[in-house]
N, C-alpha and C positions, 0 to 999 in steps of 0.2 A: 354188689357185683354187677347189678344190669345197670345203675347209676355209671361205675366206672368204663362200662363196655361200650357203650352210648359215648360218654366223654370220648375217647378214642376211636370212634367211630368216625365221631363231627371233626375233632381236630387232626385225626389222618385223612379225612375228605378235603375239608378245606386248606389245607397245607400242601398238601397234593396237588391239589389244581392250580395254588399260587405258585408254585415251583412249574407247575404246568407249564403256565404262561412264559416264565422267564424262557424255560425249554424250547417251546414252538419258536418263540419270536428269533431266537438264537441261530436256532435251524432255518429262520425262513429270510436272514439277515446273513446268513455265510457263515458264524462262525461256529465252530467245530466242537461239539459237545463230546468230553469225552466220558460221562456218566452221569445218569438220569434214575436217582433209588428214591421210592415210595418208603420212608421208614428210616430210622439209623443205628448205627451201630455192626453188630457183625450183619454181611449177607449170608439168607438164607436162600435164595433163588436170584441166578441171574442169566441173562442170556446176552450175548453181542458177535454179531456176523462175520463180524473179522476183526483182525487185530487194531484196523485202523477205524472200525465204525464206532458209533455210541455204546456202552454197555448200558443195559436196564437192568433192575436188583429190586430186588423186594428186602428189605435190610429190618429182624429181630424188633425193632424198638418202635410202633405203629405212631407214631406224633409228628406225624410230617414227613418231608424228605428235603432233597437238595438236588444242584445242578452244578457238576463239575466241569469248566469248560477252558479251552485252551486260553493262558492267561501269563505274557513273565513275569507279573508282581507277584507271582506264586510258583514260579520257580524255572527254569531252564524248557524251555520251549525248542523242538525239534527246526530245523531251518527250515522243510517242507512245509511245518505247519503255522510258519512265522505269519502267510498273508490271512489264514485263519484265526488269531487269536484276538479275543474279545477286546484288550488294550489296545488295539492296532486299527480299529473299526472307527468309520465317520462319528462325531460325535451325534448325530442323528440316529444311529446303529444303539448306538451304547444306551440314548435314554430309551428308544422305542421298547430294550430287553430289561434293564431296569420298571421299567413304568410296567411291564406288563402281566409282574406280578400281582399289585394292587389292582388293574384294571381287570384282570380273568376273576380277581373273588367278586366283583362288582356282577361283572357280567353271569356268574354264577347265581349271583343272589335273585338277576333279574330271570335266569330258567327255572330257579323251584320256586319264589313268585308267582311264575308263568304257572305252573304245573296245579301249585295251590288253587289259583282263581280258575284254572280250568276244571280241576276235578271238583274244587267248592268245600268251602270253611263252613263250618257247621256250629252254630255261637249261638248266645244266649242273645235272645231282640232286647234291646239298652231302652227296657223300660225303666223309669223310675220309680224305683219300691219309697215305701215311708223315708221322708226328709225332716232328719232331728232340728230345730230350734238351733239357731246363734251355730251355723253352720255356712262354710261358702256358697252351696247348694243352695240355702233354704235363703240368702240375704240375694242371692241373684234370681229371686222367685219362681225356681224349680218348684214341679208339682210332682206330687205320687200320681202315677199312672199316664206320665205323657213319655213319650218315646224318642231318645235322642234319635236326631237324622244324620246331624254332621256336629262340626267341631271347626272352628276357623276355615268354614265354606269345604272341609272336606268329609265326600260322604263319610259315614259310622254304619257298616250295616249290623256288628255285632258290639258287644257289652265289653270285651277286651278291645277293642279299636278307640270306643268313647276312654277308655280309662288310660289306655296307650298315649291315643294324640292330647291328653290334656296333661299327661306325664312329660310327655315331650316338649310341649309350649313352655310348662314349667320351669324346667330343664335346659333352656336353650334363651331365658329371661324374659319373657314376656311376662308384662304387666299384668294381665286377663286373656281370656279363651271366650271366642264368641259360642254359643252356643244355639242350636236352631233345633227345635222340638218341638211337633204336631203332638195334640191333644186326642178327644176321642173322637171329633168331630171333623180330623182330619185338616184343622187348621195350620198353621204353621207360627210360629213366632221367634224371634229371636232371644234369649237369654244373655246379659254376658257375666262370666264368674270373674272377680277379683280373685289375684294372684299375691299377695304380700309378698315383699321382699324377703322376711323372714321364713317366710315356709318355701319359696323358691329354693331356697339352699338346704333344705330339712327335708326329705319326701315323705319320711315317716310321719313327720306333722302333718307336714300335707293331706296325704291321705285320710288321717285323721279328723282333720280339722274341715275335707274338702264336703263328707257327710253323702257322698252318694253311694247308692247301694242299689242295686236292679230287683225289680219288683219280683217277691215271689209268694203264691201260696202258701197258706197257711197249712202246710203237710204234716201226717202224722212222723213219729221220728223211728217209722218203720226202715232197717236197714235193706234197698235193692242190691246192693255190687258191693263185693271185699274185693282188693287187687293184692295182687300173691307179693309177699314181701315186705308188707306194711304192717303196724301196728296193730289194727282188726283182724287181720289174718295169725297174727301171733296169739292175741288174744283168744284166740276162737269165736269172732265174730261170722253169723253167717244170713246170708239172703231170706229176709221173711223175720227176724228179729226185733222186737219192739223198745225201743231204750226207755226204760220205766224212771230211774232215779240214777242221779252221777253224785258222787260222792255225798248220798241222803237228800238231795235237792231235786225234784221231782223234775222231769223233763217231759215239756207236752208238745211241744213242733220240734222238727226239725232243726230251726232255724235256729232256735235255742240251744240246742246240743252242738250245731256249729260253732257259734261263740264261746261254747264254752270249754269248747275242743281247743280253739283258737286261742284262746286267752289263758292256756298252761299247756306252751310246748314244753317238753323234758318231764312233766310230772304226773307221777302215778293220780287214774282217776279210778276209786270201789265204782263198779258201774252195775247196776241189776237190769237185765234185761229180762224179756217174757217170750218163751218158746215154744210153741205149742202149748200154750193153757199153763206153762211150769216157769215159776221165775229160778233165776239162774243169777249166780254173782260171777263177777269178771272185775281183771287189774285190766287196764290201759293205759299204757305211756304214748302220750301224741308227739311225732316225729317231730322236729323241728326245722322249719321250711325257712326260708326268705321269699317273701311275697312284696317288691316294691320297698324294699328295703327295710321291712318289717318283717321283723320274726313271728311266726304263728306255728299252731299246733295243726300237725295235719294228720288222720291215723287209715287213711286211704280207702273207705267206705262213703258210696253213695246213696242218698233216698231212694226208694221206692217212689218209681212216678205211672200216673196211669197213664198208657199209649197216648192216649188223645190230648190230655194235658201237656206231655212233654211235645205234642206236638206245634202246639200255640203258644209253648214259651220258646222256642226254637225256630233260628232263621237260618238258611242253606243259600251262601250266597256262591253262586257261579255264574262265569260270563264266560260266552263262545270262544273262539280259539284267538281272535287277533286282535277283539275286545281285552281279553285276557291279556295279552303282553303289551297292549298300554298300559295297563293297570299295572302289572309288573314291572315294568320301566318307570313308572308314576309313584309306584312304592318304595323304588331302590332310590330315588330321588330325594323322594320323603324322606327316611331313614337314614342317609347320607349327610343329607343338608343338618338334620337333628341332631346327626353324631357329632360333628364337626364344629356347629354352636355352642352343644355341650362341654367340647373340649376349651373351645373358647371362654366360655363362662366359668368352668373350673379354672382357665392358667388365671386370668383375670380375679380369681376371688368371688366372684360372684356365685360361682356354685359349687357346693359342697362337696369332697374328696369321696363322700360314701357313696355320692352314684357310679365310682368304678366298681367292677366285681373282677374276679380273682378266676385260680383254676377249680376253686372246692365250690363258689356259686353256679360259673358256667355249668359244672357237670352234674350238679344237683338240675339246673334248667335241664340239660339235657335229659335226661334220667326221666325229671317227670312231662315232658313235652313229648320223648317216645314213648312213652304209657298210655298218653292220651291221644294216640296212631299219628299214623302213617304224615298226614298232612300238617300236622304240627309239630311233627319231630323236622319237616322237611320248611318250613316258616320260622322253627328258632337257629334251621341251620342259614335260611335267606340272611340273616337279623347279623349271626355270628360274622359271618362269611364280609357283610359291609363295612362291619366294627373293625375285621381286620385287614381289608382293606384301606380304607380311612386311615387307620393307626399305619399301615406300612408308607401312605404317600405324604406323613409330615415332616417337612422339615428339617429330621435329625438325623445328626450322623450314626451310620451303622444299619439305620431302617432304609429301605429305597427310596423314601422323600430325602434323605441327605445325600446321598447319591448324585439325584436329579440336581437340586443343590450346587455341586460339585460341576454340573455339567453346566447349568446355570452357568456361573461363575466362570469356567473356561469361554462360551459361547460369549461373554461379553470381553473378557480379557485376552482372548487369544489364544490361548494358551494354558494345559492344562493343570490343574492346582498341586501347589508341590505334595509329594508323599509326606514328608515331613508334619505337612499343614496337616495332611489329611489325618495320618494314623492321631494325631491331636486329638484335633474334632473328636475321632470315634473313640477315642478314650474317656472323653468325657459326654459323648454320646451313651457309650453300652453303661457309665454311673448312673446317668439320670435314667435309665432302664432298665437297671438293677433296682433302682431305688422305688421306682412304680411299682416292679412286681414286687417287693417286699411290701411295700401298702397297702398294693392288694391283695395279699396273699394278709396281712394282718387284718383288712375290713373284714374277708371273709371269716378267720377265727372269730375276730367279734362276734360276727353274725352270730356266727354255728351255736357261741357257748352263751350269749346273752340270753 
């Protein structure tokens, strides 16, 4: 349920504010909105000043909203309100209200960005733990214990950023990823991984095959934190608990019970733990997550770390307030430019259809990014918030890149595109986006039941 509340949380915010935008630009261009609902379906609240202002709604169904505005392609238009309606506007008018959907998620991504690098991301420091043999890692002379800095010259200051920008690189066809990593002696050197073609398009192999893993103690596999709603918590896992044996196979680190939590999502594990001086038998089903396009086992319980320790594997990156929204601007940038390749590389063939995700990945991201607070629920909302931007300014008829398209095409011929032409177009616009989310919405089953 807090999976689901979250999903609906992110996509009535960010749909909101795309609607936003169309809304402001409309009002601030003349033409005449006659209804602005956060949500759809029946209204349960609405207010409007008089019979001829905009009505506002809060409308039952939280997934968005819409912008109703004076229009005759949609039907008989009052003669008072004929020099207000949206058809009847310069075409400079019509793309600035179009465009301004995709542009406000943009602009949004770059204030909780902002808000991120000001309050500060709190990551694991992107040390390198043990590097297996015949591994990308290990053939581009990664060492255990040096610490990524950057990634194709951009800073890395946590362990999710290193594994992000080299996902990205991947993703968007690059050959190799530079790689730049001081040692203990505070040197610097340059690394660069090879990228194969064949694992470009596979992420799962990828990761895989890529062999890096951030360095961590050798901790006992003493449990600190259950989070309510997870499989420890069902179990009866609790703070102060030692995992002695999982299914008779003796567990001495931590790191080991992760793997092997990891390595059977959906399947029951006999687990003995040790509780005060009393061993104790336990069933555990580990949740089944997508991680990077990999399925794993996750059952929502953390190590026990001692204060100090967790201190020196932890980095808190924060920068001032105007520092801050470069960096947010420099982020939306990044993330934009990678969405946009990626889509590229997938129409092309070049990259694999399973790097789309669906509504059942989204809301599982979301679900567990609000778990892990406030700044990370508000980073995977930056992240969402570009993707659908980007996806609204392609292209295609029915999204507002075909739209713009449409105005294109007027602005060179004079004259604007017949309706006939158009309803066309978006008929076989809203196929090929019926037919995405049917792919995606199948990658995700994959996911869920593999």
């Amino acid at each position: 349920m807090s999976t689901l509340f979250y999903f609906i949380v992110a996509i009535g915010i960010l749909v909101s504010f795309h609607e936003f935008g169309h809304f402001w630009v409309a009002r601030k261009t003349g033409v005449k909105v006659l209804k602005f609902s956060v949500g759809f379906g029946k209204v349960i609240w609405s207010y409007q000043k008089s019979p001829a202002s905009t009505e506002y709604a809060i409308s039952a169904i939280p997934l968005g909203g819409y912008v109703k505005m004076v229009d005759e392609r949609e039907g008989k238009v009052a003669d008072e309100d004929l020099p207000f309606a949206f058809n009847r506007q310069p075409l400079w008018a019509r793309s600035a209200i179009v465009a301004a959907g995709p542009l406000f998620n943009l602009m949004l991504a770059v204030l909780f960005f902002w808000i991120v690098l000001f309050i500060g991301e709190t990551g694991l420091r992107p040390i390198i733990g043990h590097v297996e043999p015949d591994t990308l890692a290990a053939e581009a002379g990664l060492l255990e214990g040096e610490e990524i800095v950057a990634v194709n010259q951009k800073n890395t200051a946590t362990w999710a950023e290193v594994i992000e920008s080299i996902f990205s690189a991947a993703m968007t066809g690059r050959e190799s990823v530079d790689v730049t990593v001081k040692n203990i002696d505070e040197q610097q050197h340059s690394r660069l991984i090879n990228l194969p073609e064949e694992l470009r398009r596979e992420p799962d192999k990828l990761y895989d095959k890529l062999g890096l893993k951030p360095w961590m103690p050798q901790l006992r596999p003493v449990v600190g934190r259950v989070l309510e709603a997870m499989p420890a918590a069902d179990a009866g896992l609790q703070p102060g608990d030692l995992i002695v044996a999982a299914n008779g196979e003796a567990i001495n680190t931590w790191m080991q019970w992760v793997e092997y939590v990891q390595d059977r999502p959906g399947t029951a594990i006999a687990l003995t733990i040790e509780r005060q001086g009393v061993q104790l038998s336990l069933e555990i089903t580990p949740q089944k997550v997508v991680e990077n396009d990999i399925t794993v086992g996750k059952i929502g319980a953390a190590v026990e770390i001692p204060e100090d320790l967790m201190a020196s594997l932890q980095v808190r990156n924060d920068l001032p307030l105007w520092p801050a929204l470069t960096g947010a601007v420099s982020r939306t940038i990044f993330f934009s430019t990678a969405t946009l390749k990626m889509m590229g590389q997938m129409i092309l063939g070049n990259a694999s259809v399973k790097n789309l995700s669906g509504p059942i990945s989204i809301a599982q991201f979301a679900g567990l990014s609000a778990e892990r607070g406030f700044v990370e629920f508000l980073s995977f909302l930056a992240k969402v918030s570009i993707s659908l931007g980007v996806l609204n300014l392609l292209p295609i008829p029915v999204l507002d890149g075909g739209h713009l398209l449409f105005f294109a095409i007027e602005a060179i011929k004079g004259s604007p595109v017949s309706e006939k032409f158009q309803v066309a177009l978006q008929q076989v616009g809203i196929l090929l986006l019926l037919s995405l989310m049917v792919l995606a919405l199948f990658l995700d089953l994959e996911r869920l039941f593999q």
